[in-house]
C-alpha positions as CSV (number, residue, x, y, z in Angstrom):
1,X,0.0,0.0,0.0
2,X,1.2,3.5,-1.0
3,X,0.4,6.2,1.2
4,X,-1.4,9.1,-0.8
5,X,0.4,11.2,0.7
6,X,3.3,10.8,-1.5
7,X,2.9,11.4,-5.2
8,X,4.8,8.7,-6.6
9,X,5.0,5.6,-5.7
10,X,8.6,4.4,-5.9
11,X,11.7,6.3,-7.7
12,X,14.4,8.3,-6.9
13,X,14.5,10.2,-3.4
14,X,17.7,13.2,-3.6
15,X,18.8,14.9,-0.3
16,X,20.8,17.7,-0.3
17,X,24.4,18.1,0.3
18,X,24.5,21.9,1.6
19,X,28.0,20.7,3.6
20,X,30.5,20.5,0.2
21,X,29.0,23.1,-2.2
22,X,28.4,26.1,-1.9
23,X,24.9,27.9,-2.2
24,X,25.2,28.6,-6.1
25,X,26.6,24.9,-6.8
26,X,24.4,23.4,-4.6
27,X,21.0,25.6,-7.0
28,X,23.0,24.4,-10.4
29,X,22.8,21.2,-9.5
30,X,19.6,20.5,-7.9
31,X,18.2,22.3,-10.9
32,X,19.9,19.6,-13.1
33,X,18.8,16.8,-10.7
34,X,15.2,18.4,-10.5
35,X,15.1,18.1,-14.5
36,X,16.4,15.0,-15.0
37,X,13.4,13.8,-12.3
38,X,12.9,12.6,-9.0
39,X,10.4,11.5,-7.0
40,X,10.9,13.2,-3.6
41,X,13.4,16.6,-2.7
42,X,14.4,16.9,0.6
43,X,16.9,20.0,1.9
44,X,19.5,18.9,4.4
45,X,21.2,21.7,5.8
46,X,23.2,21.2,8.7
47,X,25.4,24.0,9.1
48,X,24.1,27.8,8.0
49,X,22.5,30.2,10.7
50,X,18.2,30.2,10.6
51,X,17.9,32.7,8.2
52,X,20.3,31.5,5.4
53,X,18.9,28.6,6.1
54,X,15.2,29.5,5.4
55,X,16.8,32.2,2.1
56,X,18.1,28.6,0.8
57,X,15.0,26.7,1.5
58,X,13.4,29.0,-0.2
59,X,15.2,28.9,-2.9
60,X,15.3,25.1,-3.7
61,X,11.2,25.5,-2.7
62,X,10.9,27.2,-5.3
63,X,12.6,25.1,-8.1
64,X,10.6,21.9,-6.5
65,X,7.5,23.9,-7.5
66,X,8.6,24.4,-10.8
67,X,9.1,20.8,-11.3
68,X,6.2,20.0,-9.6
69,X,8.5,17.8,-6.9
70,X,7.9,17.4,-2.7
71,X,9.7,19.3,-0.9
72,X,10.8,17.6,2.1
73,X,12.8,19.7,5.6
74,X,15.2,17.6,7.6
75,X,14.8,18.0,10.9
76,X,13.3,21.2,11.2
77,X,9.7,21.5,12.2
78,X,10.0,25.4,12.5
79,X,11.6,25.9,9.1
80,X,8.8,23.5,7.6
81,X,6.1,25.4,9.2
82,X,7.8,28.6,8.2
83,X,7.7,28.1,4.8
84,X,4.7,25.7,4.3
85,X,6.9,22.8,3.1
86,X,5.5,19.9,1.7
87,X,7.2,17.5,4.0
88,X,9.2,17.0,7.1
89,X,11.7,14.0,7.8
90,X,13.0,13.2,11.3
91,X,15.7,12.1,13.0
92,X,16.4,10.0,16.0
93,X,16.6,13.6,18.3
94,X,14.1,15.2,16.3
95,X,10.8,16.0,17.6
96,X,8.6,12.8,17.6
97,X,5.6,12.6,15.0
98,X,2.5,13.6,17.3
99,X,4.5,17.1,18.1
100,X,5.2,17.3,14.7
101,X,1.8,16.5,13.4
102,X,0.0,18.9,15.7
103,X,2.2,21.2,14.4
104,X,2.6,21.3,10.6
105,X,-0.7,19.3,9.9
106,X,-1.2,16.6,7.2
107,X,1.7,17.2,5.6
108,X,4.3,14.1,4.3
109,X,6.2,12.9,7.3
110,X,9.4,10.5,7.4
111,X,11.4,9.1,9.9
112,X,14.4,7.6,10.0
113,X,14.8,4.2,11.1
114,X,18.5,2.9,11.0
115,X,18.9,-0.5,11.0
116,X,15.6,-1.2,14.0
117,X,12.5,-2.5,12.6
118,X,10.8,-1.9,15.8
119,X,11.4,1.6,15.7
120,X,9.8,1.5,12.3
121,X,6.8,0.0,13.5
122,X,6.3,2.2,15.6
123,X,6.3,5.2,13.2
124,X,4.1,3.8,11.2
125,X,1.6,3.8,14.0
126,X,2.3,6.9,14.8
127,X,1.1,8.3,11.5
128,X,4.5,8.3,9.6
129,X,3.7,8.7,5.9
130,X,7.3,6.3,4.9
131,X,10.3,5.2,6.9
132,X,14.0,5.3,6.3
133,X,16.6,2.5,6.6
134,X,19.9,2.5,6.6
135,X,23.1,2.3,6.0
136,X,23.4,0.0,3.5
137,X,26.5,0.6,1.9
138,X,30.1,2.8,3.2
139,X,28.5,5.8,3.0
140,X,30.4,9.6,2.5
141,X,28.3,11.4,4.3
142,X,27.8,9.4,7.3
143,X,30.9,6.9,7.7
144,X,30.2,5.9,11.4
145,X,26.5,4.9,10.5
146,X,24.5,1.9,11.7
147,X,24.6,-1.0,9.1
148,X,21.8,-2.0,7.9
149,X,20.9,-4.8,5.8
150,X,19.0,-6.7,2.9
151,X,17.0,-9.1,5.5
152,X,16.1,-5.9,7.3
153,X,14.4,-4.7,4.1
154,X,12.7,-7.9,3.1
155,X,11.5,-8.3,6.9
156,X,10.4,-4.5,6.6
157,X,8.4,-4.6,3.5
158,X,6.6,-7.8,5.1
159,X,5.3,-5.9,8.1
160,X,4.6,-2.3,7.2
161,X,2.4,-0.8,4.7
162,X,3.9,2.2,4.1
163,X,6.9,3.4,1.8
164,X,10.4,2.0,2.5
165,X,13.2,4.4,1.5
166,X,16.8,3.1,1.6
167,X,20.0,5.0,2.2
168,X,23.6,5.4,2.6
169,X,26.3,5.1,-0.1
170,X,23.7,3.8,-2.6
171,X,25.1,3.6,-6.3
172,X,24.0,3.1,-9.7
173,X,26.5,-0.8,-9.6
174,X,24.8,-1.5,-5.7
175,X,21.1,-0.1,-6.0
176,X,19.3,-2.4,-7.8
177,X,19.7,-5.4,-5.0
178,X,18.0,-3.1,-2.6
179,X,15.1,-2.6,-5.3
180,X,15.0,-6.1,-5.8
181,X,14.3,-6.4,-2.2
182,X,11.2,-4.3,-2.9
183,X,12.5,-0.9,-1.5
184,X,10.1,2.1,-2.9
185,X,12.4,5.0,-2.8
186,X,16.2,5.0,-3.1
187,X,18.0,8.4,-1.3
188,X,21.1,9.6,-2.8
189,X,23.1,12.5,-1.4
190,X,27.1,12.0,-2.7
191,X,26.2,9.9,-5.8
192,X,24.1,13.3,-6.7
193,X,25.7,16.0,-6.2
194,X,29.6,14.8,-6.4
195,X,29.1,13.5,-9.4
196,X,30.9,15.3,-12.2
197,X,27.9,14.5,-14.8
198,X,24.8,15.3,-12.3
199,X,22.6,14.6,-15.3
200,X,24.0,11.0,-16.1
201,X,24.5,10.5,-12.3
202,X,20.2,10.9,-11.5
203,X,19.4,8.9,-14.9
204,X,21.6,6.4,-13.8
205,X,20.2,6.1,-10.6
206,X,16.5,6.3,-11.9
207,X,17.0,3.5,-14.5
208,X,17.2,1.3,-11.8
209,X,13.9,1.8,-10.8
210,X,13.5,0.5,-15.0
């Protein structure tokens, strides 16, 4: 079962790198990975001060409209709220999904999960629109991470209903055994925006899903 909430119903799932480029890179290339076509957008900004935070959100909100994509905050209830985002995705220290409900709405809400199914379950009862597990694979951007696993996915998809995203240091060679394990989104960060083709990079990544 897909939740309605989300648009489409598997695909490609891009999450900012706002860390290694800086603000004009980081436009140019979600602009390129916006065109080339995803399924889900989500801003991950880790570092700037609240309001470049919100000028950048704004920003990207703004070419996720144009390409008629989600757009997804990490972490940030206030800076979803603020700016009538189409999503928020939380973190283990984020606020839990009641809070965040009461506060944004019936927005799309994701949570990560790591590598604990029971944490999962739990989101789901608590109104979680799709869960995140992972990682999966060495991953760049966070190298000390929780592995996670294909039995993890396969037990997953046998107990929830919702959408399954997998991530951490996904690519185009590893991917399509975690689609084959009947994963619905696949979240790419590195293999995105370090890429020196971004174009091939999210075609490559979305023929997968072929």
């Amino acid at each position: 079962m897909t939740n309605k909430a989300i648009p489409a119903s598997s695909g490609l799932y891009a999450i900012t790198d706002c860390k290694n480029l800086t603000n004009d890179e980081l436009i140019k290339k979600s602009d390129t990975i916006l065109n080339a076509g995803v399924a889900l957008f989500q801003y991950r900004n880790k570092e700037a001060n609240q309001q470049k935070k919100k000028e950048l959100a704004k920003e990207l909100q703004l070419l996720c409209q144009q390409y008629k994509t989600p757009f997804i905050v990490n972490d940030d209830v206030a800076l979803a709220k603020g700016i009538a985002a189409d999503g928020i995705h939380l973190g283990q220290d984020d606020k839990d999904i009641k809070n965040a409900r009461e506060t944004l709405g019936s927005i799309i809400v994701g949570v990560s999960c790591y590598n604990d199914l029971n944490r999962a379950i739990v989101a789901e009862k608590d109104g979680a629109d799709y869960v995140a597990f992972g990682t999966f694979f060495p991953s760049l951007t966070k190298p000390d991470a929780n592995k996670a696993t294909i039995e993890l996915l396969l037990k997953a998809k046998s107990t929830l209903t919702i959408p399954i995203v997998a991530i951490g240091g996904i690519t185009p060679e590893n991917g399509k055994q975690l689609i084959n394990a009947n994963v619905d989104f696949l979240a790419i960060i590195s293999g995105l925006y370090s890429a020196t083709d971004t174009a091939s990079a999210t075609k490559a990544y979305k023929h997968l899903f072929k």
